[in-house]
N, C-alpha and C positions, 0 to 999 in steps of 0.2 A: 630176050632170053626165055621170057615163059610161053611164046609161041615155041622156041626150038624143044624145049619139054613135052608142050602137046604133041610135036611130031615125033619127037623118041616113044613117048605115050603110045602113041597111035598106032607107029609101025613094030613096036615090040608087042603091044597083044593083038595087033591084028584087026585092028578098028577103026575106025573114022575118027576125023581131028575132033568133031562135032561130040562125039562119044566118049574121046577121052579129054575132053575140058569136063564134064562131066562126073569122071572119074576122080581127075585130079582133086588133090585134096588143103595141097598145103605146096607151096614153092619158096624156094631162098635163092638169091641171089648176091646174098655179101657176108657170112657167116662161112656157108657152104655153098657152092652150086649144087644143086639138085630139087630133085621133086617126090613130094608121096602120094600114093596111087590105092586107091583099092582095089586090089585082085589076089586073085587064091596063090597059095604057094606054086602052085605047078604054073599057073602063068608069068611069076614071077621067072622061073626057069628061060622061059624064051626072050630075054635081057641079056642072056648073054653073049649071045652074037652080033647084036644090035652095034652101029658103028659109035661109038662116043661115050657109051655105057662103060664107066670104069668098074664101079660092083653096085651089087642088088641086094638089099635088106631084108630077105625074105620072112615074115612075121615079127621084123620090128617094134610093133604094137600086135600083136599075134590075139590077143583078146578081145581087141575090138575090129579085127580082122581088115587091118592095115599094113600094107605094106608100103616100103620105101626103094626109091631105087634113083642114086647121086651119081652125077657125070661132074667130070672136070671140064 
């Protein structure tokens, strides 16, 4: 499950797996499926045509400039 996140990661900002393991910040697997990420609001945007991306958290943690983004 937290490899198919790095690749949601990866192919929604446009980056290598290697870059967004990196990135990623925090994963679940039995609460919620999804993952949080750090990227700006506007990157956040390009999630949503991503295949398996149900919605995107854009400044979820907005203060510490985190964002989240859960797939089913």
């Amino acid at each position: 499950m937290v490899r198919t996140y790095e690749n949601i990661c990866a192919q929604g900002l446009g980056i290598s797996v290697e870059e967004a393991k990196k990135r990623i910040y925090a994963c679940s697997t039995s609460t919620y499926e999804g993952f949080q990420v750090l990227m700006s609001e506007e990157e956040s945007e390009k999630f949503n045509d991503v295949p398996g991306v149900v919605f995107c958290v854009a400044g979820l943690l907005h203060r510490s400039g985190k964002q989240g983004v859960w797939r089913r």
